[in-house]
MARNU-375111 format. One line per field, with one value per residue: residue in one letter; x, y, z of N, C-alpha, C in turn; residue number from 0. Coordinates in nm, 2 decimals. Layout:
BEGIN
res c(A ...)
n_px c(X ...)
n_py c(Y ...)
n_pz c(Z ...)
ca_px c(X ...)
ca_py c(Y ...)
ca_pz c(Z ...)
c_px c(X ...)
c_py c(Y ...)
c_pz c(Z ...)
n c(NUM ...)
//
This chain:
BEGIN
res c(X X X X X X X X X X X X X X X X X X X X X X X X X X X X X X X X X X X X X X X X X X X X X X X X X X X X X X X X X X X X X X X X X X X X X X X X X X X X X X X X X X X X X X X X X X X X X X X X X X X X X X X X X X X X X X X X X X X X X X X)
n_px c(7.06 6.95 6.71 6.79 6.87 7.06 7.16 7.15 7.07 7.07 7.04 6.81 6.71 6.72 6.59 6.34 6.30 6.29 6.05 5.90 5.84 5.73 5.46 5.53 5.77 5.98 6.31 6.61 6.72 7.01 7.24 7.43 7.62 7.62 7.68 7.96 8.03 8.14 8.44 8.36 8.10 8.11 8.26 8.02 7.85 8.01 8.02 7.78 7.73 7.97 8.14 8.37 8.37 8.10 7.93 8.01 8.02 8.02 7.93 7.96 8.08 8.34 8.46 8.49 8.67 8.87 9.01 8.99 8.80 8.99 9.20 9.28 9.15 9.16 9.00 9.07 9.13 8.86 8.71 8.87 8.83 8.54 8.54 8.72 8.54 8.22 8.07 8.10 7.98 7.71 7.40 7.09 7.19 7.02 6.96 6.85 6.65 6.90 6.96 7.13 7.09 7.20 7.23 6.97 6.82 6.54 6.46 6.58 6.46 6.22 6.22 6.33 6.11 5.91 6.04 6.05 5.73 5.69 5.75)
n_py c(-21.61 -21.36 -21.09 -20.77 -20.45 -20.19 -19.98 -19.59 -19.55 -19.32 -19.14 -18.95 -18.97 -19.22 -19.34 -19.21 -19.31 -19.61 -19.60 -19.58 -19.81 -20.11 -20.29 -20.57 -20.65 -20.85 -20.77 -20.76 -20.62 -20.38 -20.20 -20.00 -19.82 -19.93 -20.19 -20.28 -20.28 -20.55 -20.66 -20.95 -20.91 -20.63 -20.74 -20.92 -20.72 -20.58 -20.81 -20.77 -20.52 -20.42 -20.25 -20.06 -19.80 -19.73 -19.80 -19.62 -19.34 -18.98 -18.77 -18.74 -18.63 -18.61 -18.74 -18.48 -18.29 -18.50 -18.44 -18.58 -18.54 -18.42 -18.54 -18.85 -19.12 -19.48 -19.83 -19.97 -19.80 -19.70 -19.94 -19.97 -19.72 -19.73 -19.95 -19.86 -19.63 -19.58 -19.36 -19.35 -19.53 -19.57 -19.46 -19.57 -19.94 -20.16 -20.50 -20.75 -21.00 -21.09 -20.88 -20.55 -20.27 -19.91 -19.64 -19.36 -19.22 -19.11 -19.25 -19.54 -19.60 -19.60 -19.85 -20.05 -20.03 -20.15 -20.41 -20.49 -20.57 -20.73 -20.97)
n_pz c(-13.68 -13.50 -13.48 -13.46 -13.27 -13.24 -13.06 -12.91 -12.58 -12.46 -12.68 -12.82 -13.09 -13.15 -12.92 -13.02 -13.26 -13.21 -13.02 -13.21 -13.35 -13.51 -13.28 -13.25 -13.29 -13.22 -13.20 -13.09 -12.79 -12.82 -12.62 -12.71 -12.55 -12.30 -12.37 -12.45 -12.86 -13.00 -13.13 -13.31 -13.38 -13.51 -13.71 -13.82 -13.87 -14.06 -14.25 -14.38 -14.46 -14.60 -14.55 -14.34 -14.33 -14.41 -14.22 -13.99 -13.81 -13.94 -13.83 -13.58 -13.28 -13.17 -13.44 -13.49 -13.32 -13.27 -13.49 -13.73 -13.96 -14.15 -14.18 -14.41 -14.37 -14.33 -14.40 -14.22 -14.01 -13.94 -13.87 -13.60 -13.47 -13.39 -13.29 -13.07 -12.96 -12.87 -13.03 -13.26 -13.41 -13.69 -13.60 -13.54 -13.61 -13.77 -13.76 -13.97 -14.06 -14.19 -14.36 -14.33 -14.17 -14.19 -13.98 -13.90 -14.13 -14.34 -14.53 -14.44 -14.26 -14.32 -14.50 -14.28 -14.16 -14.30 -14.33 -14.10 -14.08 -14.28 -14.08)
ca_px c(7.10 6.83 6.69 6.85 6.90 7.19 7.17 7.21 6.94 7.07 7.05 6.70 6.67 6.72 6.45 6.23 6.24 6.27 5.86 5.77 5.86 5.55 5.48 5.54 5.87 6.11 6.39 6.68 6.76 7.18 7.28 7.62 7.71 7.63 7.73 8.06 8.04 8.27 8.48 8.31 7.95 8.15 8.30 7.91 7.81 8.11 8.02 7.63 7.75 8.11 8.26 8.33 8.30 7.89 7.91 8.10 7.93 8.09 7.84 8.00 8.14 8.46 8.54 8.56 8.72 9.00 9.07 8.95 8.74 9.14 9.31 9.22 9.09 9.14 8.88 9.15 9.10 8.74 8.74 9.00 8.75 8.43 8.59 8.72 8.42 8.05 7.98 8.21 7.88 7.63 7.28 7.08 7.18 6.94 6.96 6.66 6.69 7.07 7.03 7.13 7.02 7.25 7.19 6.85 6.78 6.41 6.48 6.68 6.37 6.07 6.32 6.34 5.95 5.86 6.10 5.93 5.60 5.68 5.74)
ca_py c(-21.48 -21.31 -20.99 -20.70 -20.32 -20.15 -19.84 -19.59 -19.53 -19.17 -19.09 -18.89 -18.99 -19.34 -19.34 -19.19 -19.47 -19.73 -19.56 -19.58 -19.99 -20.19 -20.37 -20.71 -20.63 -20.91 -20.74 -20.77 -20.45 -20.38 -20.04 -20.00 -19.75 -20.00 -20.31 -20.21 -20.36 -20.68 -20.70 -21.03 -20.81 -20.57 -20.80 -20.93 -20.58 -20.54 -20.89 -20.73 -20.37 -20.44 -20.12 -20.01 -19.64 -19.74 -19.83 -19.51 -19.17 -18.82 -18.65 -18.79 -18.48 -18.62 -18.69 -18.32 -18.26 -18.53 -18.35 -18.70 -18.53 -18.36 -18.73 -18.97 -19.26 -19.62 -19.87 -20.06 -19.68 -19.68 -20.01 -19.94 -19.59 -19.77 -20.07 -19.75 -19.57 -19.64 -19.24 -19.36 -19.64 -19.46 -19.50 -19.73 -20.03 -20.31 -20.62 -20.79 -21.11 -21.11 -20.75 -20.48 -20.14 -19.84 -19.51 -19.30 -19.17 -19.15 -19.37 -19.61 -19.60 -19.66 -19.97 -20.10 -20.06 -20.24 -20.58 -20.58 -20.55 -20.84 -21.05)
ca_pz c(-13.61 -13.39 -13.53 -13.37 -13.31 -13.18 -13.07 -12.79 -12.48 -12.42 -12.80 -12.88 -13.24 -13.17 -12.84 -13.10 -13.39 -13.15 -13.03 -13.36 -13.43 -13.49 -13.16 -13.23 -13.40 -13.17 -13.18 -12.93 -12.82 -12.76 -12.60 -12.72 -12.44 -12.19 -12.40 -12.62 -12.95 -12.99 -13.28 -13.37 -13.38 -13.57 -13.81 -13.87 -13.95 -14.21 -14.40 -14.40 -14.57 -14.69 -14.52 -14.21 -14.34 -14.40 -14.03 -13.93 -13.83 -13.92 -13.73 -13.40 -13.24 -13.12 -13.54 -13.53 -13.20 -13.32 -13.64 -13.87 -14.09 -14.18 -14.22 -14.51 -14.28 -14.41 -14.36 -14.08 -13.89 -13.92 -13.79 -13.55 -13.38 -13.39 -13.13 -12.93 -12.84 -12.97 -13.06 -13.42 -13.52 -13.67 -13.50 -13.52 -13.69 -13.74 -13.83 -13.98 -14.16 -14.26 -14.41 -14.24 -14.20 -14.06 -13.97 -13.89 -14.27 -14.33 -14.65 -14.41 -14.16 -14.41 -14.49 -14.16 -14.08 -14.40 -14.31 -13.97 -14.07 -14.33 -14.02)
c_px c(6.97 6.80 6.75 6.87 7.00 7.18 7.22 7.09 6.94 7.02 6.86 6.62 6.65 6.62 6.34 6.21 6.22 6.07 5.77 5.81 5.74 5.61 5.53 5.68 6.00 6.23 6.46 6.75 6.93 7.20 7.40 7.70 7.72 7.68 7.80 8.00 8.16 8.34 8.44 8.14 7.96 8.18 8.15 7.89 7.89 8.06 7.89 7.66 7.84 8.17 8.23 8.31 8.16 7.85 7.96 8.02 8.02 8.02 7.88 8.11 8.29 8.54 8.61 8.68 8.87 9.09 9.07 8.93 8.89 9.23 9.23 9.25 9.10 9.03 8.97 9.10 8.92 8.69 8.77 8.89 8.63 8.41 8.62 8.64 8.29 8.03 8.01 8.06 7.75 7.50 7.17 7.15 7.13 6.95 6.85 6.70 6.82 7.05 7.01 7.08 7.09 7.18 7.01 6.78 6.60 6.40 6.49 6.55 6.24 6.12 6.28 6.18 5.88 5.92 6.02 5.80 5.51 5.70 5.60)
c_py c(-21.41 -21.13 -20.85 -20.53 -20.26 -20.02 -19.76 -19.52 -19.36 -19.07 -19.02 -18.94 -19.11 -19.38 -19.34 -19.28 -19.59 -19.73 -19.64 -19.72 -20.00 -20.29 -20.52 -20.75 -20.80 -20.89 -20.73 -20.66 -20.45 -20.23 -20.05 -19.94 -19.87 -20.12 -20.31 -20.34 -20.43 -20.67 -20.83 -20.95 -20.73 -20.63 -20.86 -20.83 -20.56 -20.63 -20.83 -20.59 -20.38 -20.35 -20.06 -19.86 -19.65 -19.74 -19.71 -19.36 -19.04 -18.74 -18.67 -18.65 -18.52 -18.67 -18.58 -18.28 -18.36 -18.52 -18.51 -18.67 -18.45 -18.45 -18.75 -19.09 -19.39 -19.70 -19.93 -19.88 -19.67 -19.77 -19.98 -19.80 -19.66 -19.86 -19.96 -19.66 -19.56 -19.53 -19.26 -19.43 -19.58 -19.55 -19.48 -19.83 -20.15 -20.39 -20.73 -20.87 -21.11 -20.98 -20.65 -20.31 -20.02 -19.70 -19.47 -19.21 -19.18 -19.24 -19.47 -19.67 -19.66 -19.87 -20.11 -20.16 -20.17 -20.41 -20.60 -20.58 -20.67 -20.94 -21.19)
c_pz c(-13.58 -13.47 -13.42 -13.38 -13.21 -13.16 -12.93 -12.73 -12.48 -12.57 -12.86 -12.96 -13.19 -13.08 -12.96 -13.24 -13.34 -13.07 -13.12 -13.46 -13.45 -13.35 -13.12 -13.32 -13.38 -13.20 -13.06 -12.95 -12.77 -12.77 -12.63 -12.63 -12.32 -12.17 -12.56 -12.72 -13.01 -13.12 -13.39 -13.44 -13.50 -13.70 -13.94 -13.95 -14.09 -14.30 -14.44 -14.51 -14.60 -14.65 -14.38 -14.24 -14.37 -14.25 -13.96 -13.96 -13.85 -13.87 -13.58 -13.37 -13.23 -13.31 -13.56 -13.45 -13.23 -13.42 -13.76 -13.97 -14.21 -14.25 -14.33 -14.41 -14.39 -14.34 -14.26 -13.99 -13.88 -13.84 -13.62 -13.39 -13.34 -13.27 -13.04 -12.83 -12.94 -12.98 -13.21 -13.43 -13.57 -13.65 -13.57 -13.61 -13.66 -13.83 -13.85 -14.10 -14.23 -14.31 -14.31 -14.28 -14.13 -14.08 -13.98 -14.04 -14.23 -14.41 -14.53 -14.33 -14.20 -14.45 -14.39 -14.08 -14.19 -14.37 -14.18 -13.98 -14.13 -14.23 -14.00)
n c(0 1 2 3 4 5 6 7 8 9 10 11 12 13 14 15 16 17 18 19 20 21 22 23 24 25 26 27 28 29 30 31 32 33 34 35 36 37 38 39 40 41 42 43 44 45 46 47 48 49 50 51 52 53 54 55 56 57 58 59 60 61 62 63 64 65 66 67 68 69 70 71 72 73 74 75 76 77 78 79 80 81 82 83 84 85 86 87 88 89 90 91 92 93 94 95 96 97 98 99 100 101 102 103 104 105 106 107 108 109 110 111 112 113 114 115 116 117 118)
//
């Protein structure tokens, strides 16, 4: 499996970590707004973290706006949002030698620059 980052072009944060890779990183880059994320893609992601709520953002506006953070969410609904519109996956997640890495943390980030660096 090909080293990979998933993220979104319009997204700020994620422009700005994607800057600050090391140059020779070979990552294949996947916009998710441009190229939804497949439920086989998805399913990867899940055997890599074991939960689709690790994969799932509550900072995505439309959580709030659809009254989620109100519900108790099962992991089939977390699932379930994430196939429906890519603002639910939280951003970035890379994939770098079978382990994966989600979300923009600075922990998550120091992480991510250390596996590419071991390239």
């Amino acid at each position: 499996m090909a080293n990979k980052i998933y993220y979104l072009a319009s997204c700020d944060t994620c422009r700005k970590i994607i800057k600050s890779l090391p140059k020779d990183h070979n990552l294949v880059f996947h916009d998710i707004k441009q190229d939804p994320i497949t439920a086989e893609e998805l399913e990867a992601m899940y055997a890599l973290s074991g939960s689709y709520e690790a994969l799932f953002s509550k900072k995505a506006q439309l959580y709030k706006s659809m009254g989620l953070k109100d519900k108790s969410l099962t992991e089939e609904d977390f699932k379930k949002y994430i196939l429906e519109h890519y603002t639910f996956i939280s951003r970035p997640v890379f994939i770098i030698d079978g382990k994966i890495y989600i979300g923009n943390s600075q922990q998550n980030i120091l992480q991510v620059m250390k596996a590419l660096e071991n390239k």
